[in-house]
Each structure stands twice: as structure tokens, then as C-alpha cells.
C-alpha positions as CSV (number, residue, x, y, z in Angstrom):
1,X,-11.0,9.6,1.2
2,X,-7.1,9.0,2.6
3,X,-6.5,6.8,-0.3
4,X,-7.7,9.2,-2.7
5,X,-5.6,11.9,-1.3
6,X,-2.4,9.8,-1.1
7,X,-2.8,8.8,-4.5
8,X,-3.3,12.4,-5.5
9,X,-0.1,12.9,-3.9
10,X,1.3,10.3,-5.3
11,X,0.6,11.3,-8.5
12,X,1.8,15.2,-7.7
13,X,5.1,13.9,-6.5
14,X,5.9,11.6,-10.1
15,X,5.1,14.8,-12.3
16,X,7.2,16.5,-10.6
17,X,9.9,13.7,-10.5
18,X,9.5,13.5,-14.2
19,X,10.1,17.3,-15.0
20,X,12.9,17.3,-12.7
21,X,10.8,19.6,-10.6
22,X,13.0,19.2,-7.2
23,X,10.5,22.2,-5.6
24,X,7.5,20.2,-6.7
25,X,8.6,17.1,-4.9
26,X,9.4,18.9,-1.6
27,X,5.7,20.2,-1.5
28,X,4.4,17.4,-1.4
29,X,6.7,15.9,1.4
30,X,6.1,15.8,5.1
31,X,8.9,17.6,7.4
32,X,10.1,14.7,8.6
33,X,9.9,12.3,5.3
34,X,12.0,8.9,5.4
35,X,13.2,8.0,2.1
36,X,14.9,4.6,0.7
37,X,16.7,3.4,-2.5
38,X,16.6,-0.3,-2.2
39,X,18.4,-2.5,-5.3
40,X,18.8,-6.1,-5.2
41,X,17.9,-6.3,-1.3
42,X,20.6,-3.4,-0.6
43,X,19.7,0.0,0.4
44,X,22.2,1.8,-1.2
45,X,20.5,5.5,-0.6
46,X,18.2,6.4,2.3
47,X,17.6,9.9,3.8
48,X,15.5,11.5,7.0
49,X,13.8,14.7,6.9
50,X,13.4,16.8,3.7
51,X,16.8,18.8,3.7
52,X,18.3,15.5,3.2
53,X,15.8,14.4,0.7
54,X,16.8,17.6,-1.6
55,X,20.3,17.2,-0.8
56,X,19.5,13.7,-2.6
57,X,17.4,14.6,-4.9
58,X,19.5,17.8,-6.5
59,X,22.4,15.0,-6.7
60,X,20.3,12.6,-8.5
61,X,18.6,14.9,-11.0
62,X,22.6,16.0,-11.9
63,X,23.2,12.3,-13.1
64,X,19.7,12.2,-15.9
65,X,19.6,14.3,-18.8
66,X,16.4,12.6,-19.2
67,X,14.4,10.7,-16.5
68,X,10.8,9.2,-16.2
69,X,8.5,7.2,-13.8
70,X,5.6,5.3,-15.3
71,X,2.3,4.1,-13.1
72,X,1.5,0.7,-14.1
73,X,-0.6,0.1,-10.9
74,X,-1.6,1.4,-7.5
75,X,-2.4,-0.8,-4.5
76,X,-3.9,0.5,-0.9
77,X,-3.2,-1.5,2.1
78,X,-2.2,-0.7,5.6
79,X,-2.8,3.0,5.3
80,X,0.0,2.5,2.9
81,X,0.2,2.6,-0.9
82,X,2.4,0.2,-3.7
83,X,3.3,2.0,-6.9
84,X,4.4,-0.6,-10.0
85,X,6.2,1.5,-12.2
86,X,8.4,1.8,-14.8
87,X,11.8,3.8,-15.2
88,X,13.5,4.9,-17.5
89,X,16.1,7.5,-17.7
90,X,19.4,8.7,-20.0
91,X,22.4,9.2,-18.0
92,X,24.4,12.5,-18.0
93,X,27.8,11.5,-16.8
94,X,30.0,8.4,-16.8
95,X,29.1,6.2,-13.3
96,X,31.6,4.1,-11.3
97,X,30.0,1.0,-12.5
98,X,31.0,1.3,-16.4
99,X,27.9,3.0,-17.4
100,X,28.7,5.8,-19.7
101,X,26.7,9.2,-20.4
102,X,24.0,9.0,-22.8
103,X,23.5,5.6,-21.8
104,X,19.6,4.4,-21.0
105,X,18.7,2.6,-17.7
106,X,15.6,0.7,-17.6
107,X,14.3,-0.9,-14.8
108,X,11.1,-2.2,-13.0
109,X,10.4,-1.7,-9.3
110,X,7.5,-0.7,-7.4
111,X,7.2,2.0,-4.6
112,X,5.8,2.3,-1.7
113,X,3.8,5.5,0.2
114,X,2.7,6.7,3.1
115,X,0.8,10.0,4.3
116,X,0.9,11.5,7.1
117,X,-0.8,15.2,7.7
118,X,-2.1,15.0,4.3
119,X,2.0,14.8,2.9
120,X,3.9,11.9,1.9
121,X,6.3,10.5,5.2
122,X,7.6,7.5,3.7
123,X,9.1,6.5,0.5
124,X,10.7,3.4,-0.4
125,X,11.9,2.7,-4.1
126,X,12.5,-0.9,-4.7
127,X,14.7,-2.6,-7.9
């Protein structure tokens, strides 16, 4: 039953993600959610609670014209769940690292969920 109902939230939170739904994310959040951004080994974005998260996530959605998340698996372990996915998104403006807008980014990665209260606590995106 708990895995079914994180991977229901799971699955709530990346619609939202992909319709740029920032609302739609939070409500599936616990208060006190703990979110990472880790590339190559370095966490380069992490927040605590969901003001932060929003704060994070209004900033991010401002850099996509276009962004998308798809499930290639889910795995349960340790009350915890690993999301393989795909991303894929078209940037809106010109990025530090010589990216330019309209440019696509594609990675792989995999996230990992946790629930607690029947929301989402942790989230760690890994690239």
C-alpha cells in the first residue's frame, strides 16, 4: 500500500513538473521537504522546507520554455523509491556555461523519493 501511494505521488508530482504546474508540485510536498540537484557528484542546488522549494522551482521553470521528465522505471526499497528518467528540456535564456536560448538539454539521471505523512519529504535528482 505505501509504495503504491508514493508512486502515485510520484507520478502527481512529474505531471505537474512537466506542465510547469509549480502549485501542483507543492501539493504534493511535505512541509518540511528536502530537496537536491546533484550533477557529476556536486550538489549544485539543494533546498529545506517548501518555501524554499518554490523559491527554486519558480527560478527553474523561468530558465525552460519547454521542459519534460520521462519514467523509464521505478524501484521500491528502504521505504524509499528510485525514478530512472529522462529529461529533456529547451532553454529560455542564455546560461553562464555557453548554453544559449533555444538550445535542448538532454540528460539521464534517476531520482530518488521518500514519503512521509502520505507527501513526498525527500527529493534527490541525480545527473
Amino acid at each position: 500500500m505505501e509504495n503504491s501511494k508514493l508512486k502515485d505521488l510520484i507520478e502527481q508530482y512529474i505531471k505537474a513538473y512537466n506542465a510547469s504546474n509549480i502549485d501542483g508540485m507543492i501539493n504534493v510536498l511535505h512541509e518540511s521537504v528536502h530537496f537536491k540537484n546533484i550533477t557529476n557528484g556536486d550538489v549544485n542546488a539543494q533546498t529545506q522546507g517548501i518555501e524554499e522549494f518554490r523559491v527554486l522551482a519558480e527560478q527553474s521553470a523561468q530558465i525552460f520554455s519547454q521542459r519534460y521528465q520521462l519514467v523509464k522505471s521505478i524501484a521500491f526499497t528502504d521505504h524509499k523509491a528510485e525514478v530512472v528518467i529522462e529529461y529533456e528540456g529547451i532553454l529560455s535564456v542564455d546560461l553562464p556555461n555557453g548554453m544559449k536560448a533555444g538550445e535542448s538539454v538532454k540528460l539521464q539521471g534517476k531520482s530518488i523519493y521518500q514519503m512521509k505523512d502520505e507527501k513526498l519529504v525527500l527529493i534527490e535528482d541525480y545527473s
